[in-house]
N, C-alpha and C positions, 0 to 999 in steps of 0.2 A: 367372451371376446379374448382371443390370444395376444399376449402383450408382444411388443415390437422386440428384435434382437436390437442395439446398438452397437455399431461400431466406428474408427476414426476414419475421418473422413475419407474420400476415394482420391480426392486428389486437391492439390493447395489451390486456397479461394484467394480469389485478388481484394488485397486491403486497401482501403479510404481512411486516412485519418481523419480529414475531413467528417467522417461519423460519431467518432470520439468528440469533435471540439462542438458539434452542432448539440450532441449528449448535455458535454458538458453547460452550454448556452441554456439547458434545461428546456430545448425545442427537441422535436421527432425526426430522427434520424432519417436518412431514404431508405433505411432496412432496419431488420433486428442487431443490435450492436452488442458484442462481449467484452466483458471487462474480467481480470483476473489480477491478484496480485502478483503472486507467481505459481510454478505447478512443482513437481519432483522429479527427481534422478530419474526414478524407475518410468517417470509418463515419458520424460523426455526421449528416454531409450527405447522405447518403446515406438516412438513419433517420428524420430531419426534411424532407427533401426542400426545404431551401433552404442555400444556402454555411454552412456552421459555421466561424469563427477560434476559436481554445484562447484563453483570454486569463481575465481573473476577473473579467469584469464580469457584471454580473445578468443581463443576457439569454443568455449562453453559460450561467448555470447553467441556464436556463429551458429552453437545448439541449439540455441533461446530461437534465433532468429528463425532457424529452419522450423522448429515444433511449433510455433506462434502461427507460424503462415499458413500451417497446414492444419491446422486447428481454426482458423477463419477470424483472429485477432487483428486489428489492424495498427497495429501495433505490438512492441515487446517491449516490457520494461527489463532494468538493465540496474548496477550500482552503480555505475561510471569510473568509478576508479576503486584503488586498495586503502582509500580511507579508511579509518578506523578508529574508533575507542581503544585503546590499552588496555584488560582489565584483567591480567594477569592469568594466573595458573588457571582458575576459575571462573569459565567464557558466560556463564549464568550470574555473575556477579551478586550486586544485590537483589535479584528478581526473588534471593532464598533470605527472608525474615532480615536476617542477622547478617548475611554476606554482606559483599562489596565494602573493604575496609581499606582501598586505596588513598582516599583522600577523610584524613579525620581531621585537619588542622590547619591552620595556614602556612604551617611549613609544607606540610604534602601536596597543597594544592600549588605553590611554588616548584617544587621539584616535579612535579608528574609531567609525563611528557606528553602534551598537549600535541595533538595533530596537526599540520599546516598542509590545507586544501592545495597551496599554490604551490607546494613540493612532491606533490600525488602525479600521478601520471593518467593523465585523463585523456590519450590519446585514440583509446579505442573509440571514441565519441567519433572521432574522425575518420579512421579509418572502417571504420563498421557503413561507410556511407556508397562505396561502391558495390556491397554486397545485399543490401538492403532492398528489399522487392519494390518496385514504384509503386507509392500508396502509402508506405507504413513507414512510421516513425517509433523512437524509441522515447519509453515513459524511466525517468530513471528516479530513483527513491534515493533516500540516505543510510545510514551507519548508525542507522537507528534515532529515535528522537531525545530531545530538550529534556524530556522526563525521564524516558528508559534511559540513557546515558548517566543521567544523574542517579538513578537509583540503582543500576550498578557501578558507580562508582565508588559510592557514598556507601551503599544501602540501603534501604526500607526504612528500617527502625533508626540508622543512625543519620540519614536523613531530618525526618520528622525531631528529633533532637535539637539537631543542627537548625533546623528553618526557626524554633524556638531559642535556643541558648544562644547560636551564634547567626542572627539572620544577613547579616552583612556577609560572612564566610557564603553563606550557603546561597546567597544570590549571585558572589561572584563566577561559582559553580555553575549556578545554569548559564548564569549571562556570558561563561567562557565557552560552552557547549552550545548555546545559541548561535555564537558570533563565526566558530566553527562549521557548523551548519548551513548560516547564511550564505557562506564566503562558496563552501562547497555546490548551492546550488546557483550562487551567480555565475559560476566557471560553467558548468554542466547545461545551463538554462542559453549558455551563450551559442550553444552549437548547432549547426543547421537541423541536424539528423534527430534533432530531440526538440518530442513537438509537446510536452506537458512534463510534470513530477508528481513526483506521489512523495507527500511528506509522514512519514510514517514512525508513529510513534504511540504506543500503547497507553491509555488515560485510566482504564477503570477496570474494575469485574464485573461479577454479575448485578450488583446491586448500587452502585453508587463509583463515584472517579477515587482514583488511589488516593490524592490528596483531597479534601474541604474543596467545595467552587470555588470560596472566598482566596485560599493561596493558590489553587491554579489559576485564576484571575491575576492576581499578583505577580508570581513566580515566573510561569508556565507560556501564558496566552500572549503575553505584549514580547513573546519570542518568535513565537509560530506568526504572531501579522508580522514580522519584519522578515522571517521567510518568504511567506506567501506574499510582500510590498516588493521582495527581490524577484523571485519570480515573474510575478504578473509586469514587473517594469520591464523584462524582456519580449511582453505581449504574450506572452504563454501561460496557458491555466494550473493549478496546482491542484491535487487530489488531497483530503486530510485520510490515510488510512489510519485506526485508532481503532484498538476492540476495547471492549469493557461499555459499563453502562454512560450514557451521554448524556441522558436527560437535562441533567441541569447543566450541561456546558452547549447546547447549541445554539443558543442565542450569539454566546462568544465563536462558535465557531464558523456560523453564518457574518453575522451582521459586523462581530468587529475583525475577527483574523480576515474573513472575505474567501474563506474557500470555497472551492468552481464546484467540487463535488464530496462526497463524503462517502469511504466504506468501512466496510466491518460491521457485520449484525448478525445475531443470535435468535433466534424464535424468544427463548427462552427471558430474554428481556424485552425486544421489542421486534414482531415479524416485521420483512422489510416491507412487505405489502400496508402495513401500519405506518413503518413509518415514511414510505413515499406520500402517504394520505396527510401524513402529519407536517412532513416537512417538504415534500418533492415542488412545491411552487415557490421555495426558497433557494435550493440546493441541489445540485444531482443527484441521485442515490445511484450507487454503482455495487456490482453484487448482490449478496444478501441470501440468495440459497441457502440456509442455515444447514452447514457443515453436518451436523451428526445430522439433520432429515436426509444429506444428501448421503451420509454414507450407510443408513439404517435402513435407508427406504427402497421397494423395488426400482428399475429403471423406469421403467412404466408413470410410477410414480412419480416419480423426479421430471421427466421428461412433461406430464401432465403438468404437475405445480410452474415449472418454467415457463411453458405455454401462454399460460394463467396470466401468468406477470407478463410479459409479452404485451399478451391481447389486451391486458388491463393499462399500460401504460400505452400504447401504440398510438393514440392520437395526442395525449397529451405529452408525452416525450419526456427527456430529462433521464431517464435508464438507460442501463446498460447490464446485461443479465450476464452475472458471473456465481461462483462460493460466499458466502457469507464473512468469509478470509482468506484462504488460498486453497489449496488442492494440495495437501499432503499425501506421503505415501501409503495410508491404508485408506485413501477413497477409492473405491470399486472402480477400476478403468472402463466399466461401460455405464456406469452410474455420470460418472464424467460425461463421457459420451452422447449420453442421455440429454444431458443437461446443455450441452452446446449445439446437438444437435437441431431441440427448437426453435436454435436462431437460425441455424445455417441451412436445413434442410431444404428449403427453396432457393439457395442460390445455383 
């Protein structure tokens, strides 16, 4: 049997978010629905047919917005403003063992200069709403999360110090990065054009969460519910994007933080086919395409595995078939292709 060519679509498919939030209700869509967290420069350019730069200025959303629709998203996530962390000459801060040595004391955590959401310019929320195709709304993330903030601010290693020698310092750290967070997505949550977020922030590796359950319980989780109690007060759902291993944190991420849906999965830890079995009557499962199958494997292949999941979930609902984590620039542009094609292909 000769396997299929793919390629992007012939022409932009009209979005429903309405299929997003029925997803997220963890009910069956009136179609097959895609999720992504984001894609790359070169897809983008490629989508829009002029050079795309990643950057947070209006016209790259105006990018986002065109390659979303025409790729059959019904929706585009977005940052919403130029928020940000500070973290110096070194934008990897402490993601590297020993990095991120801005805040070592309570005098640094005094002087660092803390972000204020309500000085950001969140304008594009607004104006991004006459351009916006009727049907689709914008998913907007943050500046990274509660934990990735702290560990490059802090560190890894000097971190884990701190949570021991000085736990009082190092809660005021998260709980300053928390209240940051909160504030930026109660602005962003307030706005017509934006109909969910994705609270995005990295927990674990392959084997276990960065820190013990025990201190992400502590530390970590009673940040992310007062995100996700700010969000959902606006009536809109929140997504927990988060790679690394979960196991021992989805109880917290279900039952006490209260997130609508969960992505980021690895084969290699847990297929997502496993774990919609495991958890999808509790949770959305959105994505999951595990990243290196999608970029190791033929189109054919990928295009099949999608299917799969599709046809596997299609009555019982709660999916949304997207990457495992996003679409970087060495996944196969028809590998891609492949992979959203078995939702879209019958529209």
């Amino acid at each position: 049997m000769t396997s299929r060519t793919f390629t992007k679509p012939a022409k932009k498919l009209e979005p429903d978010f309405n299929n997003i939030l029925t997803v997220l209700k963890r009910e069956a869509p009136s179609r097959p629905t895609l999720f992504e967290f984001f894609m790359n420069a070169d897809l983008y350019s490629e989508l829009t047919g002029r050079k795309v730069v990643r950057n947070s200025s209006f016209t790259h959303l105006q990018d986002l917005v065109q390659s979303y629709h025409m790729t059959g998203y019904d929706y585009t996530t977005w940052v919403g403003s130029e928020l940000k962390f500070t973290l110096g000459d070194d934008d990897m801060g402490g993601f590297h063992a020993s990095g991120g040595t801005l805040i070592n004391s309570r005098a640094d955590f005094d002087a660092y200069p803390w972000p204020a959401p309500d000085k950001c310019d969140y304008s594009s929320l607004e104006k991004i709403k006459t351009e916006l195709p009727d049907g689709m709304k914008l998913i907007v993330q943050g500046p990274g999360g509660v934990l990735e903030n702290a560990i490059m601010l802090v560190g890894f290693e000097n971190l884990c110090y701190m949570i021991i020698d000085e736990p009082d310092l190092a809660k005021d750290v998260f709980d300053k990065i928390g209240k940051v967070l909160a504030r930026h997505y109660e602005i962003v949550a307030s706005f017509d054009t934006v109909g969910a977020c994705i609270s995005n922030d990295d927990w674990g590796f392959k084997t276990q969460s960065m820190l013990s359950p025990d201190i992400m319980k502590e530390y970590v989780v009673p940040l992310h519910k007062k995100i996700a109690e700010t969000i959902h007060a606006t009536g809109k759902p929140v997504i927990l994007h988060s790679c690394g291993n979960q196991i021992d944190m989805y109880d917290s991420i279900i039952d006490e933080i209260k997130y609508d849906g969960k992505h980021s999965y690895e084969d290699i830890i847990q297929p997502v086919e496993e774990a919609y079995e495991q958890y999808g009557g509790r949770i959305a499962i959105m994505g999951g395409m595990d990243l290196d199958f999608v970029c190791r494997s033929t189109p054919q292949e990928v295009y099949d595995r999608s299917k799969a999941m599709l046809e596997r979930t299609a009555d019982r609902g709660g999916y949304a078939l997207g990457t495992g984590n996003s679409v970087p620039e060495y996944v196969p542009f028809e590998n891609y292709y492949a992979m959203i094609t078995a939702a879209i292909e019958e529209r």
